[in-house]
N, C-alpha and C positions, 0 to 999 in steps of 0.2 A: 614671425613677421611683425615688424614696429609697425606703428601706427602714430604718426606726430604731423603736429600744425606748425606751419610753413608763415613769417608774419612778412611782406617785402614794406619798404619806405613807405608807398604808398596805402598802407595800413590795410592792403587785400590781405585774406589769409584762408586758407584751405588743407585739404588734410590729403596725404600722400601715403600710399601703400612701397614701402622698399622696401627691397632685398640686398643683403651683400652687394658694393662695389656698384650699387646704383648710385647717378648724379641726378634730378633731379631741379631742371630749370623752374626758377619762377619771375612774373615781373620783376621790373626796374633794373635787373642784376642779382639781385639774392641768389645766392644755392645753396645745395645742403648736399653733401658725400657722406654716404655709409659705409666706413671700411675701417672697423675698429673704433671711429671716432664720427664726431659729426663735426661738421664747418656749415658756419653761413656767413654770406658776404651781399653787404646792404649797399653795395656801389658797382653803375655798369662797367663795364671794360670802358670805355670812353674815361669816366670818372677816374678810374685808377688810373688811365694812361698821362691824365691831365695834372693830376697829383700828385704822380712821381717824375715828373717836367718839374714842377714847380719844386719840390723835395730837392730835387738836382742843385736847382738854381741857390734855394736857399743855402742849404752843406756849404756850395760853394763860395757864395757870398760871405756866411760867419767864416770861412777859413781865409778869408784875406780875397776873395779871387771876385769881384764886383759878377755877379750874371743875372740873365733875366731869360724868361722862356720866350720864345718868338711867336709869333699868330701862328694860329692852327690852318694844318696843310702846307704849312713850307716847307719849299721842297729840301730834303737832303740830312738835315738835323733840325733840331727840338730846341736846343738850349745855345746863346752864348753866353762865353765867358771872355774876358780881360784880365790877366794875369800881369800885373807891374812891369814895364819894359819889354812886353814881349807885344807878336800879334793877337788879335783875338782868335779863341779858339773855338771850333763849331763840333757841339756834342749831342751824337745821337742818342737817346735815350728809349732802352725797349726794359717794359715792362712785364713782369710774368707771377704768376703764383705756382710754388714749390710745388713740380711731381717728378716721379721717377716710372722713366723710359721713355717713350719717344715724344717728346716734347722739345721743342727746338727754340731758342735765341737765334733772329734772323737779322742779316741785312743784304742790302745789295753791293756787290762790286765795285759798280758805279756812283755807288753813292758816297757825297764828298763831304768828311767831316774829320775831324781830328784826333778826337778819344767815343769811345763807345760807353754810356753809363748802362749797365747790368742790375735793374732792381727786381729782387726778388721777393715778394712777399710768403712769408709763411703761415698758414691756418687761415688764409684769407686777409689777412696784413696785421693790423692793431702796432704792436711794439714790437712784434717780430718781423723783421725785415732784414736783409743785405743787399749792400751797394758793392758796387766796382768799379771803379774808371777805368778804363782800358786803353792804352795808346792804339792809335788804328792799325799801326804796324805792327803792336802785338796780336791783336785780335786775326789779320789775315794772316800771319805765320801761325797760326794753330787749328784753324775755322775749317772744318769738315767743306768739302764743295761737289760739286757732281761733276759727270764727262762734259770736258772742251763741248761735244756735240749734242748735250741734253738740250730742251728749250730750259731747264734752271739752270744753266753754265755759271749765270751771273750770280747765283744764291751764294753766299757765306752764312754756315748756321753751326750750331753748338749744341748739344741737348741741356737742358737745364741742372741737371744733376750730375753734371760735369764741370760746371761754372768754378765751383769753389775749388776743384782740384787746378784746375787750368789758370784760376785768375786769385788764387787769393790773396798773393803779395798787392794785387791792386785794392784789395777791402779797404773800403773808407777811403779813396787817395782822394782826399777831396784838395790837395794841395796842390795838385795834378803832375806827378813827380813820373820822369816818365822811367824810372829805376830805382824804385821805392827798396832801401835795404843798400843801396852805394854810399860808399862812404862819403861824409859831408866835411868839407872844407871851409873853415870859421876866418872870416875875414874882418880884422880891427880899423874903426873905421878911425882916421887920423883926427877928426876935430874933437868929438868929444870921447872917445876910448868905449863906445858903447859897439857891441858886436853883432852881427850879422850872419847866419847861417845862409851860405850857397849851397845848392845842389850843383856835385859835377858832375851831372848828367848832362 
């Protein structure tokens, strides 16, 4: 049996008795898992949901695509974005930390956005993370759902360690390509002979 001190943000700390495949709550968001390894993580779910909004927005931003995260509680998506000549595009952003089995990426049916962003953090986040953009049409052509007559009918979900099998030509699309791997068509533009990469998507 380990015996270890637990430190959270707010500089509380106390000592925990675990066993194998114990989790382990403590204030502000901190946790600690015993399964081979330990993990802790010094930010609520709130915090992580807010900062991978804002991660979205920025990706997209340095990649040409101007976005900003919208107030909290709007309804439907999290982030837009403005992509050169196009509409703006409305992206929901669901946040999760890596486990395997029944752990789900959720949305609703109903709900009206354009691509889905997929962050997943690993060990509790740091520099290990993966993104996704998702066209929304790709995401409901594969999204697990329940009977027409459940009360979840309208649930779309995914399990987490299935993400990267299902979406991982969308990694990084932060250019929001919605056929990431189609061949690209180089158009010269007539004034000054400088070129231009189209998606023909």
């Amino acid at each position: 049996m380990a015996r270890i001190v637990l430190s959270s943000p707010g500089h509380l700390r106390r000592q925990a008795d675990l066993l194998p495949r114990v989790r382990c709550e403590i204030p502000f968001g901190g946790f600690v898992e015993v399964n081979g390894a330990t993990m802790v993580r010094a930010f609520t779910t709130k915090q992580m949901g807010d900062a991978c909004e804002m991660l979205i927005a920025a990706e997209l931003t340095l990649a040409g695509i101007p976005a900003l995260k919208v107030p909290d509680n709007w309804p439907h998506y999290d982030v837009i974005a403005q992509p050169l000549g196009l509409p703006p595009q409305r992206i929901s952003v669901k946040s999760r930390t890596f486990k395997v089995g029944a752990a789900y990426v959720e949305y609703n049916e109903s709900d009206r956005f354009d691509w889905l962003a997929i962050v997943i953090l690993i060990n509790g986040g740091g520099e290990r993370r993966s993104i996704y953009m998702i066209p929304r049409a790709e995401a409901d052509k594969v999204a697990r759902r329940d009977k027409p007559t459940s009360k979840t009918a309208d649930l779309r979900y995914f399990r987490i360690d299935e993400v990267e099998r299902l979406f991982a030509r969308f990694r990084n699309n932060f250019a929001l390509v919605t056929s990431p791997g189609a061949p690209q068509q180089v158009e010269t533009m007539p004034n000054d002979g400088l070129q231009k990469e189209l998606s023909s998507a």
